[in-house]
Every structure is written in C-alpha cells, then in structure tokens.
Rosetta silent file (secondary structure, phi, psi, omega in degrees, C-alpha in Angstrom):
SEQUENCE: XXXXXXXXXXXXXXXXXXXXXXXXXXXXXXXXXXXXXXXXXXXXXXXXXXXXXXXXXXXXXXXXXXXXXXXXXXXXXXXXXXXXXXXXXXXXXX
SCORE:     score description
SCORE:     0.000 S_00000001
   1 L     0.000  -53.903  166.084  -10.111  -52.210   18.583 S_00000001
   2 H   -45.399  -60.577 -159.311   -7.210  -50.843   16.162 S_00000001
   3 H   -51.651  -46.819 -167.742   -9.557  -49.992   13.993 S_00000001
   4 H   -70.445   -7.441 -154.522  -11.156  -47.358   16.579 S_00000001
   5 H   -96.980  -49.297  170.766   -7.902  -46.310   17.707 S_00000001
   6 H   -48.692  -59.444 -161.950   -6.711  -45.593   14.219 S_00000001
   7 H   -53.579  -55.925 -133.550  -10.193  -43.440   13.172 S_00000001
   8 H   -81.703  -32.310  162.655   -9.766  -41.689   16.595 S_00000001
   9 H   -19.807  -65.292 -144.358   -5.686  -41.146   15.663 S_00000001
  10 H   -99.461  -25.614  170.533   -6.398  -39.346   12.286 S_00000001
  11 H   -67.497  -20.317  165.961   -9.791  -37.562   13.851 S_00000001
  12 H   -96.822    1.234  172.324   -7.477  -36.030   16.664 S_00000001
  13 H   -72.273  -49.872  160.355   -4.379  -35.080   14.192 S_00000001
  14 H   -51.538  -50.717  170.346   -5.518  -31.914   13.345 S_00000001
  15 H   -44.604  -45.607 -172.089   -7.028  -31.003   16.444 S_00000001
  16 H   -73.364  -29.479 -175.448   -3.386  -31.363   17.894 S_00000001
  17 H   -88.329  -27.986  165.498   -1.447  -29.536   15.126 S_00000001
  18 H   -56.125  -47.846 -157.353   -4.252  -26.805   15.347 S_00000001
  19 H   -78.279  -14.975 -157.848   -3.506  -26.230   19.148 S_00000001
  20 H  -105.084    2.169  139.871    0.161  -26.658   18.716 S_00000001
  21 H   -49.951  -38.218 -179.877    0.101  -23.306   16.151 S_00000001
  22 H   -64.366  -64.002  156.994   -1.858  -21.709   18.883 S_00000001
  23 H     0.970  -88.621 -157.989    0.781  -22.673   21.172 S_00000001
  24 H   -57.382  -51.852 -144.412    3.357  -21.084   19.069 S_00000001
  25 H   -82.757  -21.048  176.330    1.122  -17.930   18.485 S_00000001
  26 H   -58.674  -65.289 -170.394    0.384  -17.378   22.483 S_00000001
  27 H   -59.314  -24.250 -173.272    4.034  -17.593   22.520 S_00000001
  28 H   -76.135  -50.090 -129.478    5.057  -15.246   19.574 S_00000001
  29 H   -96.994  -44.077  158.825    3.080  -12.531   20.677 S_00000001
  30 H   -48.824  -81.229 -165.044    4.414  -12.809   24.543 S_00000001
  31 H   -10.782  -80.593 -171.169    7.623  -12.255   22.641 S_00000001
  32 H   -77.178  -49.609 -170.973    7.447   -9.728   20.521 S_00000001
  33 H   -79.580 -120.984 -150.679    4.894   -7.358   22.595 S_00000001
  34 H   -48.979  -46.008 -165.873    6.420   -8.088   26.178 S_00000001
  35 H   -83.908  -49.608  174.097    9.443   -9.935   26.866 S_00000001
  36 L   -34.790  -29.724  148.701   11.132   -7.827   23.757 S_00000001
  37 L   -73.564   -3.584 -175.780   10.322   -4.530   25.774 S_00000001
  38 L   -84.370  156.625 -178.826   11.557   -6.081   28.685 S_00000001
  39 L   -67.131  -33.607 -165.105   15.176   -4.875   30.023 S_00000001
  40 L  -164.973  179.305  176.857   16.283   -8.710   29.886 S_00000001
  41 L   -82.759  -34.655  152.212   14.890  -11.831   30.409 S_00000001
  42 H   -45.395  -75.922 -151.584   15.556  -11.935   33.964 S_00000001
  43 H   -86.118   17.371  136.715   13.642   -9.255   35.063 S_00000001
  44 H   -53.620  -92.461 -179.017   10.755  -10.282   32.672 S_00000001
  45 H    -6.763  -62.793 -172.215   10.704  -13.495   34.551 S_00000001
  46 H   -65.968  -24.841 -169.321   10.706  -11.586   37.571 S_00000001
  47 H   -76.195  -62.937  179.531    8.161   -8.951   36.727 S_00000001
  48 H   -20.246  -61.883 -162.465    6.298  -11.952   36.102 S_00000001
  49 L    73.380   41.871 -149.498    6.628  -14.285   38.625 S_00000001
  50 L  -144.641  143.308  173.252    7.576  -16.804   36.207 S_00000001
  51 L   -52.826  128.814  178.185   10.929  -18.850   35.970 S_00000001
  52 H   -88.696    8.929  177.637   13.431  -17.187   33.229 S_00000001
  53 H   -79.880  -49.705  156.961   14.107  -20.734   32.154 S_00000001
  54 H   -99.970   25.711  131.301   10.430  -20.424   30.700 S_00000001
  55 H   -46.569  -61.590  178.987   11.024  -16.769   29.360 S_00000001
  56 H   -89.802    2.092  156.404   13.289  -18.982   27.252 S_00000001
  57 H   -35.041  -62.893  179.495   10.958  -21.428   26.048 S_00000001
  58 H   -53.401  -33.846  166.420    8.710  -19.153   25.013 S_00000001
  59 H   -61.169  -42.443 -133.623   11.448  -17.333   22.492 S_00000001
  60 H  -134.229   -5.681  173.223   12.628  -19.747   21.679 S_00000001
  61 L  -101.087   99.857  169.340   11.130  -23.606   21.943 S_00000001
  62 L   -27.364  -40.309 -154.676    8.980  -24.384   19.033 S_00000001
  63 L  -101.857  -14.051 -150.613    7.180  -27.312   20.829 S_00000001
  64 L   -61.444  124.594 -176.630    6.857  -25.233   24.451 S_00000001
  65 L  -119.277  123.220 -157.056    2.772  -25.609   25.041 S_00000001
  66 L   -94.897  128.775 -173.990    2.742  -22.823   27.862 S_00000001
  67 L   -64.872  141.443  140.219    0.449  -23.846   31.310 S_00000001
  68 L   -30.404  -48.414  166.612   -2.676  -22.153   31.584 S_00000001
  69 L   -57.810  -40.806 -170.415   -0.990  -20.649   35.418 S_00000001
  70 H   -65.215  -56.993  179.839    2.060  -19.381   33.357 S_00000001
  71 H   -90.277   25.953 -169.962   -0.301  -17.184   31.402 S_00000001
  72 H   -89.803  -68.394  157.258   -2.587  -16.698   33.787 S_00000001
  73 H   -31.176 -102.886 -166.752    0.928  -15.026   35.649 S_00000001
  74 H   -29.393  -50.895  176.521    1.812  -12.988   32.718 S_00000001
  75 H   -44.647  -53.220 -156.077   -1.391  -11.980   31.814 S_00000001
  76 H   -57.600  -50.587 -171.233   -2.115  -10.734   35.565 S_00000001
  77 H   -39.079  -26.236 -148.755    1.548   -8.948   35.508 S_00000001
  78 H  -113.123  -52.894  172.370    0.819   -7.221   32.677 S_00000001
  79 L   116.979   43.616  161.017   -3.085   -6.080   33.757 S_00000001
  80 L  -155.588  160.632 -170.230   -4.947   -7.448   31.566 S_00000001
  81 L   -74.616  179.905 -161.168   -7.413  -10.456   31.196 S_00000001
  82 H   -90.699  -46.664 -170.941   -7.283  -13.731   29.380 S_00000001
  83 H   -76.896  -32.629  170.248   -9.895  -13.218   27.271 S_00000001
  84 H   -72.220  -51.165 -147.162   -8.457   -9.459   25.969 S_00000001
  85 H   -66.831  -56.336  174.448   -5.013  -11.141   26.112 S_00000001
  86 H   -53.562  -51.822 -171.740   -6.765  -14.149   23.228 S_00000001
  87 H   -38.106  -70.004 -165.428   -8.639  -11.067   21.601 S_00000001
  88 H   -50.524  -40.662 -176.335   -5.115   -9.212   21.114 S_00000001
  89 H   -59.545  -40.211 -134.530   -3.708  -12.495   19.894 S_00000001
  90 H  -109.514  -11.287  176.839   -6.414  -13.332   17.713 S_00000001
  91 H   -89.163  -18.311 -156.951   -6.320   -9.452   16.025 S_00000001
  92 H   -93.896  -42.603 -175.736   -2.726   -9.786   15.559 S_00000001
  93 L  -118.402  -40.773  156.279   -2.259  -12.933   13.510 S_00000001
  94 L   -39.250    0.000    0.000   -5.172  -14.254   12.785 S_00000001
C-alpha cells in the first residue's frame, strides 16, 4: 500500500508544480493587463464582481490557485471568452 502511494506521490509532483505555474501565470497576466489599468483595486473588484480581497491575491499571493467562477467573472467583465483569455495567456508567456 505505501508503496502505491509513494509511486502515485512522485507521478503527481509535477503535475501539481506544473498547474501551480499556471496558477501564477493566469494570475500575472490578470495583473499586469487588467487590474494595473484599473483606477484601484476596488473598483476592479467591482467592475468585476469579484471581492477586492481576491484582487489582492492575485497581485500578490504566490500560492492563490484562482476558482474557475472567479475567472469565469473576470473573463465575462472584461468580454472575452475563456478559451481567448488561455490563448492570450499562452501567447504572452509561454
């Protein structure tokens, strides 16, 4: 039983440190491109519909893994879809 637990441990350690870059890069790019053009963080949050408590996560918590609904929210505010919003992500740093 350990044994499987270990193999599945070091077979899901990447997978997790891959998503938690992604994390981070969902979040830089909501940063830099939106909230940073924003008057404040308040009325991003508000523009939003989103809590300004996670406006600052997103600056600023390394670990912050952002709900599907939060960008779901941003995305809509902003007018554009999930799948262009991952394109633009995926031309920018990747």
């Amino acid at each position: 039983m350990f044994g499987q637990l270990s193999e599945l441990i070091q077979v899901l350690t990447p997978y997790f440190a891959l998503m938690e870059r992604v994390n981070r890069l969902i979040c830089k790019y909501i940063s830099e491109e939106w909230i940073s053009k924003s008057k404040s963080k308040n009325a991003f949050a508000l523009d939003h519909n989103i809590d300004e408590k996670t406006v600052r996560r997103i600056i600023s918590d390394k670990k912050y893994a952002m709900q599907i609904e939060t960008l779901n929210k941003i995305c809509e505010a902003q007018n554009i879809k999930l799948s262009e919003f991952f394109k633009k992500v995926e031309d920018k740093y990747l």
